[in-house]
C-alpha positions in Angstrom: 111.6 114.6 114.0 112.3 116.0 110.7 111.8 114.6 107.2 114.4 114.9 104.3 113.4 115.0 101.2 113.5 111.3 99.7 114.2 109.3 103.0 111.6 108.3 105.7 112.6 107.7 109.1 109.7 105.5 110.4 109.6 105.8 114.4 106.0 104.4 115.9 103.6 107.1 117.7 104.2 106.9 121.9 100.5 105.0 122.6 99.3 104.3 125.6 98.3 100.6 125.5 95.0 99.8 127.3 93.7 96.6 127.5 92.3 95.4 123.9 89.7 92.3 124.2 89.8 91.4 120.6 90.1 87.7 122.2 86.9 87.9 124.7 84.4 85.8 122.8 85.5 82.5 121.3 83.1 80.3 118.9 84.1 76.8 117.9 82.5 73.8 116.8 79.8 72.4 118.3 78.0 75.1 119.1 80.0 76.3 121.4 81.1 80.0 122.6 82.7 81.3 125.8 82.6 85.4 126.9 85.4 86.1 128.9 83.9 89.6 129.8 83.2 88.9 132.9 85.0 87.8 135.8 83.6 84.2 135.4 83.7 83.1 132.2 79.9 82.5 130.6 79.4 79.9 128.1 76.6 80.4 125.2 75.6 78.6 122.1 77.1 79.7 118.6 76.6 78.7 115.2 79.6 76.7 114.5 78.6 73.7 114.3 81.2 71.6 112.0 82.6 69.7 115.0 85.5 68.2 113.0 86.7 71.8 112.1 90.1 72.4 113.1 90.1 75.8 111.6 88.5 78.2 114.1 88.4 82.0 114.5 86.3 84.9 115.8 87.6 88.6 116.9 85.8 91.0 119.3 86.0 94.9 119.1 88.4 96.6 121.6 85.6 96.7 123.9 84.8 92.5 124.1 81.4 92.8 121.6 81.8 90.1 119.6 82.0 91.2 115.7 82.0 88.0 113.4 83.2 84.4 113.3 84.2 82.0 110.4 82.5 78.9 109.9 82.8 75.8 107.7 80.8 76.2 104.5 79.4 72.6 104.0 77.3 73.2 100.6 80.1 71.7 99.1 81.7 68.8 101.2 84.8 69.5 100.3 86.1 70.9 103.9 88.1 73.8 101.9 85.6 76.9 102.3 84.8 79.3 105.2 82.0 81.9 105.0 81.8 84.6 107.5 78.6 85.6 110.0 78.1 88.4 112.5 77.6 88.3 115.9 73.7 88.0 114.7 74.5 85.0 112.7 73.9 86.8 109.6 76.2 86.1 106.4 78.4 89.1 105.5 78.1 89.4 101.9 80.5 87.7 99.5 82.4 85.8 102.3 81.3 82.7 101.3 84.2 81.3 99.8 86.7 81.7 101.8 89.7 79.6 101.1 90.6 78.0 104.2 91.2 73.5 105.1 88.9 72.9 107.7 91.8 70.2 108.9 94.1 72.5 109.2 96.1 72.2 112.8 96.7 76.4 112.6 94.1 77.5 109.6 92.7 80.6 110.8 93.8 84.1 112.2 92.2 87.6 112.3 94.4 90.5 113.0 92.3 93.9 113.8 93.6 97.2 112.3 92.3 100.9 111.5 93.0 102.6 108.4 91.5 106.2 107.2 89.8 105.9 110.3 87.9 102.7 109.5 87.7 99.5 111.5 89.2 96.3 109.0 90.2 93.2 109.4 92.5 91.2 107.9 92.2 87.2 108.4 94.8 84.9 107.1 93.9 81.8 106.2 95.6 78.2 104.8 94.1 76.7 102.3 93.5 75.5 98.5 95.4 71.9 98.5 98.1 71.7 96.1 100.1 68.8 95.1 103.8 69.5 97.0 105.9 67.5 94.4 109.3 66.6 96.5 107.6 66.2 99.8 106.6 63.4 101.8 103.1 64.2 101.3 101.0 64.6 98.6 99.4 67.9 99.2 100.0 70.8 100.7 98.7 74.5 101.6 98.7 78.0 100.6 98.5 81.1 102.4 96.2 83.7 101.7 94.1 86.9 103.1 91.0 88.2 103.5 90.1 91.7 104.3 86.3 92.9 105.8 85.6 96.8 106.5 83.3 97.2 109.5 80.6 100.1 108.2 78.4 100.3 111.2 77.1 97.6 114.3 76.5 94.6 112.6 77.4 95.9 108.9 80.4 94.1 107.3 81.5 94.4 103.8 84.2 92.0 102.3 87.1 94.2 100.3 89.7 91.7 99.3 89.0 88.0 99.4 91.3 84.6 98.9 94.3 87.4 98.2 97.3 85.2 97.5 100.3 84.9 99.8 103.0 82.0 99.8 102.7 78.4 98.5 103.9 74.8 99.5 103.0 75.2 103.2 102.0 72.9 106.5 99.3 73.5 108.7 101.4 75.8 111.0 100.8 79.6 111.5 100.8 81.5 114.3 100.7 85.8 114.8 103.2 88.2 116.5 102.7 91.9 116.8 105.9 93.7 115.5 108.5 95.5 118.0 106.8 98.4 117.0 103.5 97.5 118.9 101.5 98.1 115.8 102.5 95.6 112.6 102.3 92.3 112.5 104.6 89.3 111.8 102.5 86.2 110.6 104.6 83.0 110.3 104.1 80.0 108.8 105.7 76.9 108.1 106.7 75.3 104.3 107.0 72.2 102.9 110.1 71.6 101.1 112.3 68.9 99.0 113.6 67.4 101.9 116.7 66.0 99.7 118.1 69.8 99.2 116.9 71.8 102.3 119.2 71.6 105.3 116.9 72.8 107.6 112.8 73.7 108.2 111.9 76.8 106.1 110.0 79.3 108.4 108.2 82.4 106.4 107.5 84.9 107.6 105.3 87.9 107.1 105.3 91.6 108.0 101.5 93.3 107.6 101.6 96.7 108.3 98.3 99.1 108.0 96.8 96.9 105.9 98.9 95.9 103.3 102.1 93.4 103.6 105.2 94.7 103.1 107.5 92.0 103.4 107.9 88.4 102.5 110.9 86.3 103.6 112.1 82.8 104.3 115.0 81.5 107.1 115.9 77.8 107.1 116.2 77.2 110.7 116.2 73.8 113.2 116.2 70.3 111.6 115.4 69.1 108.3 111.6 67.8 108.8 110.7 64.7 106.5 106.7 64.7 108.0 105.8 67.7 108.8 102.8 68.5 107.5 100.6 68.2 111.5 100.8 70.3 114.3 101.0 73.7 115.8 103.3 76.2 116.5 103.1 79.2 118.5 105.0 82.4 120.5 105.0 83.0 123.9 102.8 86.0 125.2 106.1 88.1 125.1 106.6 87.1 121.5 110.5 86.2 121.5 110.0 82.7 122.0 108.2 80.3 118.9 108.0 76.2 119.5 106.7 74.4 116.5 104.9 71.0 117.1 105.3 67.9 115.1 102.8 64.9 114.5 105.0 62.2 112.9 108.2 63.5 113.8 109.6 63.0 117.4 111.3 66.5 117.6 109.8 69.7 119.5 111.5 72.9 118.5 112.1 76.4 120.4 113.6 79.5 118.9 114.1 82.8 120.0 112.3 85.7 117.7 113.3 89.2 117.3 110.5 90.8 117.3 112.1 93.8 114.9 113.7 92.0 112.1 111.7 88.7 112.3 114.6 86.5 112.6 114.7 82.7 114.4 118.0 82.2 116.2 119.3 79.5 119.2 117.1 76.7 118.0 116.8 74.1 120.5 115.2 70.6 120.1 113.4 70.3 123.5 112.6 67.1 123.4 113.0 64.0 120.8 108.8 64.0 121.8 105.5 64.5 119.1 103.4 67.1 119.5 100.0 68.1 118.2 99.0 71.3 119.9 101.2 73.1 122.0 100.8 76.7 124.4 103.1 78.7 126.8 102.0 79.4 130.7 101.3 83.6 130.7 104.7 83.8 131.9 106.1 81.8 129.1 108.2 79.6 131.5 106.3 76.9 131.0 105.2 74.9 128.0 102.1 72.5 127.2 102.4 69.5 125.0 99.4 67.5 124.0 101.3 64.5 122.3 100.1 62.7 119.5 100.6 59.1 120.1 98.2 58.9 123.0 97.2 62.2 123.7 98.7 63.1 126.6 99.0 66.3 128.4 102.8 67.4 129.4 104.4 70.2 130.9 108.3 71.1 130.0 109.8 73.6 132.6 111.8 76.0 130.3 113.8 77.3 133.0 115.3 74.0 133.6 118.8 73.1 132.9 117.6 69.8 131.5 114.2 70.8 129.5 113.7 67.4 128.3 114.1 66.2 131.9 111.1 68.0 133.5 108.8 66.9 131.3 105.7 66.4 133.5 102.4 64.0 132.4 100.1 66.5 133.2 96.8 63.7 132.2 96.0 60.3 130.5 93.4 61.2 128.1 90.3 59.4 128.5 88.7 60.5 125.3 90.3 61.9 122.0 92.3 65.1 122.6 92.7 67.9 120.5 93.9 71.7 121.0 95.3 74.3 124.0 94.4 77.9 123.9 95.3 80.0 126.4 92.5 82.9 127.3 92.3 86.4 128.9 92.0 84.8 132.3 95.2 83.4 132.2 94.1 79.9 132.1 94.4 77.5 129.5 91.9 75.3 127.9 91.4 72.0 126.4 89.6 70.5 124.5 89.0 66.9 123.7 87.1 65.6 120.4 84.2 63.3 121.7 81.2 61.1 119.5 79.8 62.6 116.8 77.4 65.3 117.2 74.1 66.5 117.7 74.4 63.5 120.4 77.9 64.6 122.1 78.8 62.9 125.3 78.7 64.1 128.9 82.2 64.9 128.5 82.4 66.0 125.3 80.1 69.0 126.7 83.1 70.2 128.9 86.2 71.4 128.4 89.1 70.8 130.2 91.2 74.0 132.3 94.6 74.4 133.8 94.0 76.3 136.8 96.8 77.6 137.2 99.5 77.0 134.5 102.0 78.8 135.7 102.9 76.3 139.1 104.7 73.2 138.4 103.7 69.2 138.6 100.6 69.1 140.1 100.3 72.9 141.5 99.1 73.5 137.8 95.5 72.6 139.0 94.3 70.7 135.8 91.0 70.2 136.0 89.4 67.7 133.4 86.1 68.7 132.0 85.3 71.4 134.3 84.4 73.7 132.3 80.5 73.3 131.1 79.3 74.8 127.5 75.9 73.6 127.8 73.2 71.3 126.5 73.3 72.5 123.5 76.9 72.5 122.9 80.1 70.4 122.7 83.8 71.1 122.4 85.5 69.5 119.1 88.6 69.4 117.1 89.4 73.1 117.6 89.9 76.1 119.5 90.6 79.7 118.2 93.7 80.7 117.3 94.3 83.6 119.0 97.4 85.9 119.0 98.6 88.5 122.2 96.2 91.6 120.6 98.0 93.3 123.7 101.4 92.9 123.0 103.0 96.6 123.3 106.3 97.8 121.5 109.6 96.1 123.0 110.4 100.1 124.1 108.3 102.5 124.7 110.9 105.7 124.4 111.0 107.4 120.7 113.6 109.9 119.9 113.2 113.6 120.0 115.5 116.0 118.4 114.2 118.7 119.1 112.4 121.0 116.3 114.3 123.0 113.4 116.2 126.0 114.3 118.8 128.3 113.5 121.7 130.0 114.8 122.8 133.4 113.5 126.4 133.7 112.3 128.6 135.6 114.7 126.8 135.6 118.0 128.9 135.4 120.7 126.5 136.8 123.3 124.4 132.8 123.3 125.3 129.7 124.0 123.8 128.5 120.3 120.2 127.1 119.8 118.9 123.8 122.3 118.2 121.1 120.5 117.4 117.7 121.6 114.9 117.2 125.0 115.1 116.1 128.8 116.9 113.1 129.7 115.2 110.4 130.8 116.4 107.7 132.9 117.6 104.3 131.3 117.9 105.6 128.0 122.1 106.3 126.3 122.4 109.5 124.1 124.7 109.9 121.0 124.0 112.8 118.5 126.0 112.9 115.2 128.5 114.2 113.4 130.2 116.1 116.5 131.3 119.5 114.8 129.2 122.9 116.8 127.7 119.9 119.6 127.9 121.1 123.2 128.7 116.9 124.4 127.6 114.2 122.2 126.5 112.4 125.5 123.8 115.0 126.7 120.4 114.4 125.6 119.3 118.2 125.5 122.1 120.2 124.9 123.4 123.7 122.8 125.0 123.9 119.6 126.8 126.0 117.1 127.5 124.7 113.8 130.1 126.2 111.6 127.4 125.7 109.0 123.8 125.0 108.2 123.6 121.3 108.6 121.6 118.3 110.1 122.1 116.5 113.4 121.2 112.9 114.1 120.2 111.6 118.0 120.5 108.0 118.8 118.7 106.6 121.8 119.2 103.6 123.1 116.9 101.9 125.3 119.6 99.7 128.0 116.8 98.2 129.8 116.0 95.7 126.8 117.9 93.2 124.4 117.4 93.3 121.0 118.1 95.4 117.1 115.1 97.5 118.3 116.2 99.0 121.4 118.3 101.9 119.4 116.4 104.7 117.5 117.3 108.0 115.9 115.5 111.3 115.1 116.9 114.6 113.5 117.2 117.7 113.7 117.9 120.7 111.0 120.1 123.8 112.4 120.7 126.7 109.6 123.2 129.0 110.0 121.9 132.7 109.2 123.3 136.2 108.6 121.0 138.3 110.8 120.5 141.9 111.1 119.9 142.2 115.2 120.5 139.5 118.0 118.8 136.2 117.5 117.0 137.9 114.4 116.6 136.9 111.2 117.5 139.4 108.0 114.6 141.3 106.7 112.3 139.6 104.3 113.7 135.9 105.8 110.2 134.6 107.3 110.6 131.4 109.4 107.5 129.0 108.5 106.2 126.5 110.8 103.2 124.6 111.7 101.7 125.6 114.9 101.1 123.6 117.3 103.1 120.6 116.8 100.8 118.7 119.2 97.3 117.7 118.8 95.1 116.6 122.2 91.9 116.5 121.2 92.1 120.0 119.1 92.4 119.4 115.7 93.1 123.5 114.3 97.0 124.3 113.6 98.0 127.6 112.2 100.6 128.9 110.0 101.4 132.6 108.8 102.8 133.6 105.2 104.6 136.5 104.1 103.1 139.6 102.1 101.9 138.2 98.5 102.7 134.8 99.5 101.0 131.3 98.5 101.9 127.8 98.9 100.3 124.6 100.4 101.2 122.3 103.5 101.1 118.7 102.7 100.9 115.9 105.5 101.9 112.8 105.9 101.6 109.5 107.5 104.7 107.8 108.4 104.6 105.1 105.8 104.6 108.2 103.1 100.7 108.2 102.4 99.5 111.7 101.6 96.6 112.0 104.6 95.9 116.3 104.3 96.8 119.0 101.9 96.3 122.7 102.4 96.3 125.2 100.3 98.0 128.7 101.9 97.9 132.5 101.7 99.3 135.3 102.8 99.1 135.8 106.4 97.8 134.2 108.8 96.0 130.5 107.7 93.5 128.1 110.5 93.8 124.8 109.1 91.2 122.2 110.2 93.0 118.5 110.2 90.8 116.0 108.8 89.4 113.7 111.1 90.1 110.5 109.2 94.1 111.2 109.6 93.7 109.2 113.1 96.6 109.8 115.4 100.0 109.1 115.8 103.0 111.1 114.3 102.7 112.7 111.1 105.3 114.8 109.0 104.5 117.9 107.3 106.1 119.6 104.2 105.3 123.6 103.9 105.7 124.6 100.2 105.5 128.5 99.2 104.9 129.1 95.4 107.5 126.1 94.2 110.0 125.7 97.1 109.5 123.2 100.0 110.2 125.7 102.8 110.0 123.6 105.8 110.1 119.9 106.6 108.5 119.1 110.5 106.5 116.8 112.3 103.2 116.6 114.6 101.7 114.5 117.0 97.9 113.8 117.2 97.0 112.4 120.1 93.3 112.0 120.0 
């Protein structure tokens, strides 16, 4: 890939996606905690202990060790502040107020990220009532973030704290990574004058290396007069949504494109209310806990009539509460019993689907079957947890090839390659079309009449979608040379050397006689991450170690003229 001057042309590093287990310890009220690390889940006693708290969240490192959990800060008894503890139950400094309802259906989400080689994370968080003027009720939420810097085992340090998002909003919010495998959408729901709004407003919320880049709002589905209750969540493949609805007898599926964020072909499943609801791993079935009388249903998606396979899964013979599906694949329950420290012999348990993905009865519910001990009880809430292992919806990236040139004249070549193998599944089309050997042909030979720039589309024909198409370019100059396939005298071609990083982190670029410049690097969002200074001959530049890896573009500068514009690819 190559870099003009003033435009970025943001194409995600090829990553190999191993199995992340941000989601492999979950602490909720009362006491409660599962480890999912092993093949048999193992319960153990945490310190969340609110057992009303509807607002629950912890996150794991990539490895399953659990890092911190948020818990209901009681010193007030106002249910509207979290503080944060480590896996050691010790406070992290300065997270004691942390804006978030502890009735909120959807209040908490962490999202993992790295940045200048740090571990962070970035929760989101409803909260701060606010009078909604125009809506049926009289309050509603905000949306705001947190960030906390991991500085060693067990050392946390708050950076940013109650960080205001978006107003006016309803206990909905739910997490999708982005297309590209690494950014985030977060959505959330928002409570408008139902007089003037058509439809629900959705917003949603691109966060991308730490910061959020985008904000935007799409009225989609019904117009919602009492929508303050329930959740909403995606499918593990992230291009389905259903929101939820206490008072309202409507339950709501879109389709979500992953790239742009947009909700299309809105479909009421059901004229049904819904409290909590989750998707089978395979997304082709959906799990309702109604709201009237808690029960359990299943909805076969794949059905020609949705609303007429509805399934009653279980009669709830205590209160019910959330579904949260877990890295084994099965999906748990949980069902708010008498008040605690004196929970019931049920409310120790929680109730599994075995196997969500059979229908009827095949789905192998099991109520209370899961023990969490005598110390511990389930409540209102499970964690919300997003698919941390959700990879990019394609995996190819588009290679030019690297800058070139072509001498005037030559007739004894075929021109300079550009462009790479062909791969299988994947259409070519390279741009504009004078000098190019067949616009088709992923690696192919050209001869421009003049220097100029050529643009490769791939497109990925195996998925659906406005991501499956990326471009790359490449720079050919035309040159009046001396000798065959050489440049004139004096005309020194500058590159960085190599252009791919596997664990060796030294690259190498020569100068001319009485020559000085500087290479500059940078990431893809246009951060400056390494600068070099350059002299004549031949220069070893050490990359610094907190770049991280990915791909990175380079500009070579000698004296005041950018010489060069090129990429690289650090791999580990």
């Amino acid at each position: 890939m190559k870099w003009l001057v003033g435009i970025f042309f943001v194409i995600t590093a090829l990553q190999g996606f191993s199995q992340a287990k941000y989601d492999y310890n979950w602490c909720f009220p009362y006491h409660a905690g599962i480890n999912f690390n092993d093949i048999h889940p193992l319960a153990f006693k945490s310190n969340c202990k609110f057992v009303y708290s509807e607002s629950v969240s912890s996150i794991s490192d990539s490895n399953g060790n659990l890092q911190f959990y948020l818990e209901y800060e009681d010193s007030l008894s106002t249910g509207l502040w979290y503080k944060a503890y480590t896996s050691n139950n010790v406070l992290i400094n300065d997270s004691e107020f942390i804006s978030t309802y502890a009735s909120a259906t959807n209040g908490l989400i962490i999202i993992p990220y790295n940045e200048g080689g740090n571990n962070k994370y970035c929760i989101f968080h409803l909260g701060d009532i606010n009078r909604c003027f125009g809506v049926p009720y009289a309050f509603c939420l905000q949306l705001f973030y947190t960030t906390i810097r991991k500085d060693g085992p067990g050392v946390f340090e708050v950076e940013k704290i109650n960080e205001f998002v978006v107003p006016h909003l309803s206990e909905k919010m739910t997490a999708v990574k982005h297309s590209n495998g690494n950014d985030w959408w977060i959505l959330v729901h928002q409570m408008r004058d139902t007089t003037i709004n058509a439809a629900d407003t959705y917003v949603k919320v691109l966060f991308s290396e730490g910061r959020i880049t985008q904000v935007t709002a799409q009225q989609v589905g019904l117009k919602d007069n009492n929508s303050v209750f329930g959740e909403m969540t995606f499918n593990r493949n992230g291009n389905k949504l259903v929101s939820g609805f206490i008072s309202d007898p409507h339950l709501d599926m879109f389709d979500f494109d992953r790239c742009t964020g947009e909700l299309s072909n809105y479909q009421m499943i059901d004229s049904q209310t819904a409290y909590s609801v989750e998707f089978s791993p395979s997304g082709r079935f959906l799990y309702v806990v109604e709201n009237a009388v808690g029960r359990l249903l299943q909805y076969d998606l794949q059905s020609a009539n949705i609303a007429g396979s509805k399934y009653i899964v279980s009669f709830p013979s205590t209160s019910t509460a959330q579904l949260q599906i877990a890295p084994d694949n099965k999906i748990y329950f949980t069902q708010l019993g008498a008040a605690n420290p004196n929970p019931t012999v049920q409310n120790r348990s929680l109730s599994v689907i075995n196997s969500p993905d059979s229908a009827g009865a095949a789905c192998d519910f099991q109520p209370f079957s899961f023990y969490l001990g005598d110390s511990s009880a389930s409540g209102a809430g499970l964690p919300n947890m997003p698919n941390y292992n959700l990879g990019p919806t394609s995996i190819y990236q588009a290679d030019a090839g690297v800058d070139t040139f072509y001498c005037a004249g030559d007739t004894t070549t075929k021109g300079p390659p550009v462009g790479v193998a062909p791969i299988p599944g994947l259409s070519y089309e390279w741009q504009p079309g004078p000098g190019i050997d067949s616009i088709h042909a992923s690696r192919q030979y050209v001869k421009p009449p003049t220097s100029q720039w050529y643009y490769l589309t791939i497109t990925d024909t195996s998925i659906q979608g406005s991501c499956q198409s990326r471009t790359d370019s490449v720079y050919v100059e035309v040159r009046v040379c001396t000798g065959l396939d050489e440049p004139a005298p004096n005309h020194h071609v500058y590159r960085l050397l190599p252009n791919l990083f596997n664990g060796e982190r030294t690259a190498r670029i020569t100068l001319g006689a009485d020559e000085y410049g500087k290479v500059e690097i940078y990431s893809m969002d246009g951060r400056l991450v390494g600068s070099y200074r350059l002299t004549a001959g031949t220069n070893n530049l050490e990359l610094l170690q907190n770049m991280g890896t990915g791909v990175f573009v380079y500009q070579i500068w000698v004296a005041d003229t950018i010489k060069t514009n090129g990429k690289l690819v650090i791999m580990k």
